[in-house]
C-alpha positions in Angstrom: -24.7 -8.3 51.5 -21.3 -7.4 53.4 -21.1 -4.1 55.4 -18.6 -2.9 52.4 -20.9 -4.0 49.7 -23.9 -1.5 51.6 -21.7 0.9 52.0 -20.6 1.9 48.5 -23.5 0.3 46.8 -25.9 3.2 45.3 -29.0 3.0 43.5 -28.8 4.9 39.9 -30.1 8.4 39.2 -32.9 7.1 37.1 -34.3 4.0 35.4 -33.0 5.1 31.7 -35.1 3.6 29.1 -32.8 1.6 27.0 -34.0 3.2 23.3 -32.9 7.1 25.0 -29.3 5.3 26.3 -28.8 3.9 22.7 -29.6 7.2 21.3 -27.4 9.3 23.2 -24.9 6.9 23.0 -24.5 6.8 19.2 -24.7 10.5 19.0 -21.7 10.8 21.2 -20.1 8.2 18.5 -21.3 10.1 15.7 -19.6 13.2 17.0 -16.2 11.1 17.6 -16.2 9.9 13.9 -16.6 13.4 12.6 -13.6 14.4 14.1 -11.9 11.3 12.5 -11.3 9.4 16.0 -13.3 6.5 14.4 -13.8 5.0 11.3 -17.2 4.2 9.0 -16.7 0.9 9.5 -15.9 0.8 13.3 -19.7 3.7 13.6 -21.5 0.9 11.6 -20.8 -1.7 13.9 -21.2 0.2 16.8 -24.7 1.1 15.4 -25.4 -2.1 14.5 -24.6 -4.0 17.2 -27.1 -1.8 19.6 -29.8 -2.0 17.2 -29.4 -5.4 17.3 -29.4 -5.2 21.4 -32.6 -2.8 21.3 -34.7 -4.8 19.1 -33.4 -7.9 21.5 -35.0 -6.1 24.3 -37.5 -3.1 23.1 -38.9 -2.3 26.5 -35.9 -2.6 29.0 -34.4 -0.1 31.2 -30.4 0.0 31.0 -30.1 -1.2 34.9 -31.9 -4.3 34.4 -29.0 -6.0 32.5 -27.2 -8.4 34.5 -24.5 -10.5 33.4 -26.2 -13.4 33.1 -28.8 -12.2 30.3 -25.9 -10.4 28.6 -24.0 -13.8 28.1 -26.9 -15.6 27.0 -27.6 -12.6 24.4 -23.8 -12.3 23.4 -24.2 -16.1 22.8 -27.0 -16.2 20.3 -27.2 -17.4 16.9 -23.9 -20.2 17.7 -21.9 -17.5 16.8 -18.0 -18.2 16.9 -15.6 -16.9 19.5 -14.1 -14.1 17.2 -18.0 -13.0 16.8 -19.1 -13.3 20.6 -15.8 -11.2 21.6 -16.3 -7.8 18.7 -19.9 -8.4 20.4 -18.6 -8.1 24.0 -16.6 -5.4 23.4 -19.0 -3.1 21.5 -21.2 -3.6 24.5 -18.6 -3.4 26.9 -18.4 0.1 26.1 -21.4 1.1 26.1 -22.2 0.1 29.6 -18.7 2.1 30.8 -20.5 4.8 29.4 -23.5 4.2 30.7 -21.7 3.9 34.2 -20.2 7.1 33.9 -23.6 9.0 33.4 -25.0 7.3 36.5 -27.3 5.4 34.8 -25.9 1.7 36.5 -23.8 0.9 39.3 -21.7 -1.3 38.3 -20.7 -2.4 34.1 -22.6 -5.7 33.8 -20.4 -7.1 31.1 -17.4 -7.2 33.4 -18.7 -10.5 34.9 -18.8 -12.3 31.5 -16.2 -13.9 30.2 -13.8 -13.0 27.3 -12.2 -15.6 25.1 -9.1 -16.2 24.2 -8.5 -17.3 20.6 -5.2 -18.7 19.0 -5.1 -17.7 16.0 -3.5 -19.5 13.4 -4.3 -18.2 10.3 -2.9 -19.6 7.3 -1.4 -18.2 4.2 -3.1 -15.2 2.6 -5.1 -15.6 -0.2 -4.0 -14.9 -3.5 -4.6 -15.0 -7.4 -1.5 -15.8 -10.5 -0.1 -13.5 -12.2 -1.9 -14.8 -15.5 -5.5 -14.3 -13.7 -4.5 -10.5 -12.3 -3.7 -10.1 -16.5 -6.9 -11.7 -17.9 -8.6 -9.4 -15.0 -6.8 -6.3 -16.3 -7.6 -7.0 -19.5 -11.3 -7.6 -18.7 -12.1 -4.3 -17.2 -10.6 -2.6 -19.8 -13.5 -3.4 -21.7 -16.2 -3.9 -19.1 -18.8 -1.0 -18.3 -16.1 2.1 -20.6 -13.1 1.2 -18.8 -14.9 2.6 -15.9 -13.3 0.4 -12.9 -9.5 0.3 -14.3 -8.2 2.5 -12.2 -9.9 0.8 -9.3 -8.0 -2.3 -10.0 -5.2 -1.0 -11.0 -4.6 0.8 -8.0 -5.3 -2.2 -6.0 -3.3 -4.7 -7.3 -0.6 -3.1 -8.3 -0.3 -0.5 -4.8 -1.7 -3.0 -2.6 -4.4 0.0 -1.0 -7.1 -1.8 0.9 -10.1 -2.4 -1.3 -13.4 -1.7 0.5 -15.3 0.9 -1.5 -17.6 1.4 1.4 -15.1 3.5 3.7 -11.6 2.2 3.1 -8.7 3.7 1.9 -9.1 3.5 -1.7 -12.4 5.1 -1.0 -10.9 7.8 0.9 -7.9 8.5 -1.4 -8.1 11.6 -3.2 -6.6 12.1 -7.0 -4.3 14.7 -6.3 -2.6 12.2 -3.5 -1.7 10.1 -6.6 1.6 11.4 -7.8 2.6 10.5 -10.8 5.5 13.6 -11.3 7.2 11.9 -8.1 5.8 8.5 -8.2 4.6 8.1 -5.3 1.0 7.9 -3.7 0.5 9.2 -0.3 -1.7 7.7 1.9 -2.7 10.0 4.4 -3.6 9.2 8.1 -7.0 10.3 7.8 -6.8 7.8 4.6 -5.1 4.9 6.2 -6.7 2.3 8.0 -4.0 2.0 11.0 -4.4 6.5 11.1 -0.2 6.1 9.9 0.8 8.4 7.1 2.8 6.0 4.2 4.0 6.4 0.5 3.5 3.1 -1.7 5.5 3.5 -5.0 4.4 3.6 -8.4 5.5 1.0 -9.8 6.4 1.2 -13.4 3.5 -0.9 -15.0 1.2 1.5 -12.6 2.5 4.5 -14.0 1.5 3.0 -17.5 -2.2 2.6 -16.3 -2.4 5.9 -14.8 -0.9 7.1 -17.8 -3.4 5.3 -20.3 -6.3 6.2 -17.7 -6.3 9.4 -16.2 -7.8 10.5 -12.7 -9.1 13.2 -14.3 -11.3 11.0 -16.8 -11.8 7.7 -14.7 -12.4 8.3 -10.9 -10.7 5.9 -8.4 -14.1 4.9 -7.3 -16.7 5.9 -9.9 -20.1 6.1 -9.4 -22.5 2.6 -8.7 -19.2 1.1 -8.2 -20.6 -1.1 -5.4 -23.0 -2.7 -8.4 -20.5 -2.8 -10.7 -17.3 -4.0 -9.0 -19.0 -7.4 -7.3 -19.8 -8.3 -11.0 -16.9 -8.5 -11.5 -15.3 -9.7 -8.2 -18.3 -12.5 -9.0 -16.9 -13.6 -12.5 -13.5 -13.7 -11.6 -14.5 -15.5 -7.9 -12.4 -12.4 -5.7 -12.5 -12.3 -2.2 -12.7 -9.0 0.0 -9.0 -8.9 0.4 -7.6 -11.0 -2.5 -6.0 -7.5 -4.7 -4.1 -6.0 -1.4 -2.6 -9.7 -0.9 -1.3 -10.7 -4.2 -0.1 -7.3 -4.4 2.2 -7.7 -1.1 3.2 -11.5 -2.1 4.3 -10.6 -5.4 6.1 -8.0 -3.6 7.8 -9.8 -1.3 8.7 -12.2 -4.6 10.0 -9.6 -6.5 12.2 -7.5 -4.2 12.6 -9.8 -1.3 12.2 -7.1 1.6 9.6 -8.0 3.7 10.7 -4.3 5.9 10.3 -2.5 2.2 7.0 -4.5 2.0 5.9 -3.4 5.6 6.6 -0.3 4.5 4.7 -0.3 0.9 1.6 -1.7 2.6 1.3 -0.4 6.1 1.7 -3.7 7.9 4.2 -4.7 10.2 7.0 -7.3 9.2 5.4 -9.8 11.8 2.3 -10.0 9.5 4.8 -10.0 6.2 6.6 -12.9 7.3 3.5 -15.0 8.8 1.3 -15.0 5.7 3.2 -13.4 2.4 6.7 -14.6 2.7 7.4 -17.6 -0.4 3.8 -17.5 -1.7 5.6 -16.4 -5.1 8.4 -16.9 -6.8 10.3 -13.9 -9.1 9.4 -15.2 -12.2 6.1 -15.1 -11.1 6.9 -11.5 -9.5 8.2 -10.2 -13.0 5.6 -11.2 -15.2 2.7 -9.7 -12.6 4.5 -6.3 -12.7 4.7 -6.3 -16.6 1.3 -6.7 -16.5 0.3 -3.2 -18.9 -2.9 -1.6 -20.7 -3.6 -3.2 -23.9 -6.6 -1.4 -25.2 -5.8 2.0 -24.7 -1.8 3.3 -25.1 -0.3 4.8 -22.1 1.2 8.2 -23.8 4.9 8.7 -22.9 6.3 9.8 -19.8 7.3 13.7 -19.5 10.8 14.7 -19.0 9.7 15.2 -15.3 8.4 11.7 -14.8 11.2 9.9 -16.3 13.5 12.0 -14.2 11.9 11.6 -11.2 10.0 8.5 -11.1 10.0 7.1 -7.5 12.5 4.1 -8.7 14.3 3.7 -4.5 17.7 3.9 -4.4 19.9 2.2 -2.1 19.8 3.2 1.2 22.6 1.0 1.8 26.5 1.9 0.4 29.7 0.6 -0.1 31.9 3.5 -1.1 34.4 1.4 -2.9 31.7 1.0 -5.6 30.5 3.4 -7.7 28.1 3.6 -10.9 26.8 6.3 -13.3 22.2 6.2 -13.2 20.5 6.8 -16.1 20.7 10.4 -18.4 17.0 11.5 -18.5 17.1 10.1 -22.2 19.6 7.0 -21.6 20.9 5.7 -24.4 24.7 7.5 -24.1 25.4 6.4 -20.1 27.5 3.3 -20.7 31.3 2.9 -19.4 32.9 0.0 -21.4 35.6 -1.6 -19.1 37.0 -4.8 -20.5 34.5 -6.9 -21.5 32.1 -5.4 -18.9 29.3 -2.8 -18.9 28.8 -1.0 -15.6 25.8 0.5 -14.6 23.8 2.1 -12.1 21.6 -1.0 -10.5 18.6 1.3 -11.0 19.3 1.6 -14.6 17.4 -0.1 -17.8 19.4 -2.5 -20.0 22.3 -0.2 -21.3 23.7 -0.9 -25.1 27.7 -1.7 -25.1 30.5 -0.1 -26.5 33.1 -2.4 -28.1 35.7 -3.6 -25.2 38.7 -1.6 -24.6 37.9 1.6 -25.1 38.1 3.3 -22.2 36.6 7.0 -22.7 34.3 9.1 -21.1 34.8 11.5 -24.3 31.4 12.0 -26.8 34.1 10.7 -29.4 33.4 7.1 -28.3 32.0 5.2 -31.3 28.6 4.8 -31.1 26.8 1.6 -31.4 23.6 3.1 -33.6 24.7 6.1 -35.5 21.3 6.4 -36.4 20.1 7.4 -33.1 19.6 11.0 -32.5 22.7 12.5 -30.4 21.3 13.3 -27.5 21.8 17.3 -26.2 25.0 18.4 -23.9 22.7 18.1 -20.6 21.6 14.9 -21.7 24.8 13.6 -21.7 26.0 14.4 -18.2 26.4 11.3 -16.1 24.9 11.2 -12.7 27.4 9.5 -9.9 25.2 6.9 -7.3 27.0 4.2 -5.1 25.4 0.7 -4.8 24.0 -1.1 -2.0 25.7 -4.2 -0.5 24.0 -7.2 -1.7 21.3 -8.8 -3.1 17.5 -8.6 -4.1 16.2 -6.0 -6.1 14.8 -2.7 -4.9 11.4 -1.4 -5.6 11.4 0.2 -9.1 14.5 -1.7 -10.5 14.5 -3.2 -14.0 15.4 -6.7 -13.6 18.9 -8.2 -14.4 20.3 -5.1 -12.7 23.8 -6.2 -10.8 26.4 -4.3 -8.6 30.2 -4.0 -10.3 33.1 -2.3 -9.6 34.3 1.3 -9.8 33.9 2.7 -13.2 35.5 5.8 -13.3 38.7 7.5 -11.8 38.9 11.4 -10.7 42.2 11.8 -12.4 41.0 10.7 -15.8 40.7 14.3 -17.8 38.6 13.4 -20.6 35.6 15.4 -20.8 32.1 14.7 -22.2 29.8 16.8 -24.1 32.4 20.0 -22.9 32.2 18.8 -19.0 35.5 18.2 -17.3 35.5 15.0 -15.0 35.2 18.1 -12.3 32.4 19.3 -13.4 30.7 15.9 -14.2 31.4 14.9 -9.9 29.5 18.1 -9.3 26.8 16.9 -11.5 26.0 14.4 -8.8 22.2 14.0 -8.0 22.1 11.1 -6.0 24.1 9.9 -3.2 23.4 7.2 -1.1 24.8 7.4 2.5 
């Protein structure tokens, strides 16, 4: 041993019994995961993993471990590299902190090696749109409906699945926003500790609607029983829901940032394994999937008006397009032989061509609609975005035209002057 090497070389404080180390050690973990600076899942395998070490070796002291034993431990069972590395580091830790209480002098697991993996994992897995409907359909009827919302929320939001301690176990009702639609994950929620907002999509919203929070928990009780009958009938993987939810995603609105966003992964991850799985037809029919056993009741006025349906956060001023009354049957603009619209709108009826009014004179196409009421009437002025793909929320065949209306056009509707109906604005997209 060099002069250097006798020099700082010191014995430990005391020969720590391995069982006492462990305990303390997992206390100190416990303690970190109640103030929400680790997960359930990352304290299980924490306690696992040194369980696992302690019944390996019931009688040892923590300063007996060389590297040597550790590698041959680390390598038991032929376990694959991924495995020998969450291993490594779980131990790795433990050590450090063993160091730092004196009870070793040096971190024995420093002298084994770590291995590098290239990972090349292929696209994710994913079910058809015609399986995630003969799935919907099935829990409707299996065990009262109970898991609907479960699935629902999965497939359709794309919230990670595990009931055990992920996010759709940690999501709380009131975080589920129908009057905005929007659900919040929270940071003490997500799996990544990042706040996001997935939307609602429309055929969600139906769900919700059909099965309330307040009578069908997210996770109801014995779910764990219940939901792998069901995983086992219809042959789901852990992970299958969240990833045919971001591939039809993708498919449908063709914005793998948007679907970064929606999901909580990064674009890297969106491109590598979601992008092209689907195609929009696809896309469409999965979100028209709806409830077929129990009727979704309709929609308030607050809903309808604010629905989380995105709008363009991209303009071009030199077009411009009326959304959606909160009713919607009166918002059309004939111009020519065209029917402009708000791209966020729902198929509009038309007005014969060449009649050119904003006035509540214009002939109506089903006189035996009910006329809607003066507020009803009052057109809402948005700008489009530049290009193509639809946006999250948009009902399909939507498509950018030119500028509808004119400021110096002094035809009024429903007793608003064009002033008045610019002022009326409620969305503008800059």
């Amino acid at each position: 041993m060099s002069t250097t090497a006798l020099t700082n070389y010191r014995e430990p404080e005391h020969q720590k019994p391995l069982a006492d180390a462990v305990a303390i050690y997992l206390a100190e973990r416990t303690r970190a995961f109640e103030h929400d600076m680790l997960s359930m899942r990352q304290l299980r395998s924490i306690r696992n993993e040194l369980e696992a070490l302690q019944t390996h070796f019931p009688k040892a002291t923590v300063c007996r471990f060389t590297a040597p034993i550790l590698r041959a431990y680390l390598e038991r069972g032929d376990s694959v590299l991924k495995t020998y590395n969450n291993r490594r580091g779980v131990l790795s830790t433990f050590f450090k902190f063993a160091f730092q209480h004196d009870w070793i002098v040096s971190n024995p697991v420093e002298k084994t090696p770590h291995h590098r993996i290239n990972h090349r994992r292929g696209s994710a897995v994913t079910i058809t749109a015609e399986k995630a409907k003969e799935l919907m359909a099935y829990v409707e009827t299996f065990r009262e409906a109970s898991l609907v919302t479960y699935f629902a929320i999965c497939l359709f939001a794309g919230v990670r699945p595990c009931i055990r301690g992920g996010e759709i176990k940690k999501l709380k009702p009131e975080s589920v926003r129908l009057d905005t639609g929007v659900i919040h994950i929270e940071p003490e929620v997500s799996k990544v500790r990042m706040k996001r907002n997935v939307t609602i999509q429309p055929n969600l919203a139906a769900w919700l609607r059909a099965y309330p929070l307040a009578e069908f928990p997210i996770v109801p009780p014995n779910s764990m029983n219940t939901r792998k009958e069901v995983f086992e009938k219809f042959a789901l993987t852990h992970d299958v829901l969240r990833h045919t939810f971001i591939s039809m995603f993708v498919a449908k609105f063709r914005s793998m940032g948007e679907a970064a966003l929606q999901a909580g992964n990064s674009e890297a991850i969106i491109r590598k394994h979601y992008l092209d799985l689907k195609n929009p037809a696809e896309a469409k029919e999965y979100f028209s999937i709806l409830p077929t056993r129990r009727a979704a009741p309709a929609a308030t006025t607050a809903e309808i008006f604010t629905h989380r349906q995105p709008f363009p956060s991209r303009c071009e001023p030199s077009r411009v397009y009326f959304a959606p009354s909160v009713y919607g049957n009166t918002n059309v603009i004939p111009s020519g032989n065209q029917t402009h619209r708000c791209p966020r709108s729902p198929p509009l009826r038309r007005f014969p061509p060449r009649q050119r009014t904003l006035g509540a004179h214009a002939p109506r196409v089903d006189e035996a609609a009910p006329h809607p009421s003066p507020p009803d009437r009052a057109f809402h002025l948005l700008r489009s975005h530049r290009g193509g793909g639809a946006h999250p929320g948009e009902a399909e065949g939507a498509a950018p035209g030119r500028v509808i209306a004119s400021p110096r056009r002094k035809e009024s509707r429903a007793g608003l002057t064009t002033g008045a109906l610019f002022r009326s604005v409620t969305h503008v997209c800059h």
